[in-house]
C-alpha angles and dihedrals in degrees: 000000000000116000090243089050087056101047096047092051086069090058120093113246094238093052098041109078145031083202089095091070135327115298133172119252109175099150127033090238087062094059125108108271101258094052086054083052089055094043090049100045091042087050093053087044096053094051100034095045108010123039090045091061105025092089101057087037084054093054108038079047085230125159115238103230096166090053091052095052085051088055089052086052096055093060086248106118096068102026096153097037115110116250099249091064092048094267128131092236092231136151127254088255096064080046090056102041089054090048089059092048095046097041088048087064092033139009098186090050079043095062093040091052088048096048092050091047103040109015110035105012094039087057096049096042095046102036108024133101119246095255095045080056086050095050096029115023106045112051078048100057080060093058095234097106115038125204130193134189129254113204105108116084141184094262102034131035101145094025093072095171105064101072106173084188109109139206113188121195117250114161120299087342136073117226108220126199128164143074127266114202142204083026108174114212092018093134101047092038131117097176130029126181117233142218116203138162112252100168118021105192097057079062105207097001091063083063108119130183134234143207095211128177128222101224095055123131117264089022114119129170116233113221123317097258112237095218131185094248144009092046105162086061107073119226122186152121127318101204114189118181109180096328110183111213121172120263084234079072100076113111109211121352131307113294095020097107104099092042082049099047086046095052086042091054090039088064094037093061089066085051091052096041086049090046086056095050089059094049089041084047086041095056099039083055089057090043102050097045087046095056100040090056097038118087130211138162085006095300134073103270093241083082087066106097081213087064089039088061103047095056094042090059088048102052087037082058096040094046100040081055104049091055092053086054104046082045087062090042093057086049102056090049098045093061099251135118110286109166094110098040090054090058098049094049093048090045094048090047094043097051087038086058101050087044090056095038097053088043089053091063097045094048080053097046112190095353086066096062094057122079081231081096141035094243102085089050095052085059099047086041086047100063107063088053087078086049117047132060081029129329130260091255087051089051088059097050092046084052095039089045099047093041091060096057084056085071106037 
């Protein structure tokens, strides 16, 4: 039984969960116990396992495969999965709060840990049959089978309604052309769900979803993508020419895929803004230590009020964001709407994240542009967090959309 299993199971019910009604979580301290128990065995994890070796990972661009069947292990690769499909049966909280951990000792590990949960694991637990959970769900809860999620394309990221991908109807089977792009974990993937047109005149509701894998005949990856951050997580192409899956592949019913596509990003935004809280925690760590070693002008640089600034902005950014997150979070469990929320949370986080990462670098001078030291792959780490599962400027549309409703 996974180690998270076994810790929550020495928890008292009552104590274990906010899922019961709303309450307010503003300091770790303050959580239910068994989410104390998840922030405390993450943070020994991160920087027992994680931050030692996320520097060489980053640089050799190597995934860290060791690090990911640890994460099974835990119990941390399917946190709000039920138990009987290999899951920990925990709440969205318990996922955010790990994200941040596990982001904070590694953002490429981070991102890996939040595909597997929200994109690919949410869909298939949500949506899927019991026998698709069976086949797809449980050997990926362990870490040792890693999934990842197709719905970007060359022609359309934002635009997430107009999929040029096809799947045609033959038989008992569905034929499947076309390319998914900016795919995280493509490389390191057995399994990818897939957005493809299956009626094109009904435009984005004859989007259907399917459960594709990756070994399948006419399925082929593009070039691994040398990308600017998060180098130790591989993102691709997903290329299908004429790729047969079985009708019994369809997650949900015909026509679901973009809705879908839509819940599945809602709850991955709580994944990536927990993702950027690790890498803003991450940077105000290296900071702080820094300034408080390195002398200038006869005294440690953390006694100039310039300094003192700098990392006051940083932890007011960093904190007003983690409780915006963990606000989502308690949403979602609770039963409630949560889209707006979401994008707040992930807009704050990420912005949050790019802020720390570059005043990090400024608190470390010089220091901060070599790869000596973490600072300078905070901010390369930092920057993606703004882009995928929706950029910033979406993020803006989806809270300015949902907060006039409120008012019509």
């Amino acid at each position: 039984k996974k180690m998270l299993s076994r810790l929550i199971s020495r928890v008292p019910r009552a104590a274990q969960t906010a899922r019961s009604g709303l309450r307010a979580y503003t300091t770790h301290e303050q959580l239910p116990d068994e989410h104390q128990m998840i922030y405390e065995m993450c943070r020994k994890f991160a920087d027992e396992e994680l931050a030692p070796n996320a520097g060489e990972w980053d640089k050799k661009h190597e995934y860290p495969a060791a690090a990911v069947s640890q994460l099974g292990q835990l119990g941390l690769m399917g946190i709000s999965v039920e138990d009987k499909w290999g899951g920990a049966g925990l709440d969205y909280l318990a996922y955010a709060i790990a994200m941040e951990e596990v982001s904070r000792g590694c953002a490429s590990t981070g991102v890996i840990m939040s595909v597997q949960n929200s994109l690919y694991g949410g869909p298939v637990d949500k949506f899927g049959t019991d026998a698709q959970k069976e086949e797809f769900l449980i050997p990926y809860t362990t870490g040792d089978k890693i999934g990842c999620f197709g719905l970007s394309e060359p022609g359309n990221g934002s635009d997430a309604g107009a999929a040029s991908t096809t799947a045609v109807s033959d038989g008992d089977n569905f034929i499947l052309n076309g390319t998914k792009a900016w795919i995280t974990n493509a490389h390191d993937a057995s399994t990818a769900i897939v957005f493809a047109t299956t009626d094109k005149d009904l435009k984005h509701k004859g989007i259907s979803a399917f459960i594709v894998p990756t070994d399948s005949p006419g399925f082929s990856l593009g070039a691994k993508e040398d990308k600017l951050g998060i180098c130790a997580s591989s993102t691709g192409n997903l290329i299908m020419e004429d790729v047969s899956v079985p009708a019994s592949n369809m997650l949900g019913e015909p026509g679901m895929g973009f809705k879908i596509a839509m819940m599945t990003l809602d709850a991955g935004r709580i994944g990536i803004a927990g993702q950027a809280l690790g890498i803003a925690s991450a940077s105000i760590d290296c900071a702080a230590n820094y300034a408080l070693e390195r002398k200038a002008f006869g005294a440690p640089i953390s006694k100039l009020q310039m300094i003192q600034d700098k990392l006051a902005k940083m932890a007011l950014a960093r904190d007003s964001a983690r409780l915006l997150t963990w606000r989502a979070a308690m949403l979602k469990d609770s039963g409630k709407s949560y889209t707006k929320e979401a994008a707040m949370a992930k807009l704050a986080a990420s912005e949050a994240a790019t802020m720390c990462a570059h005043q990090a670098i400024q608190v470390l001078g010089g220091m901060g542009y070599v790869s000596d030291m973490p600072a300078e792959r905070h901010y390369r780490d930092a920057r993606i967090t703004e882009i995928y599962e929706g950029t910033s400027e979406v993020q803006h549309l989806v809270i300015a959309g949902n907060l006039l409703k409120e008012y019509q």
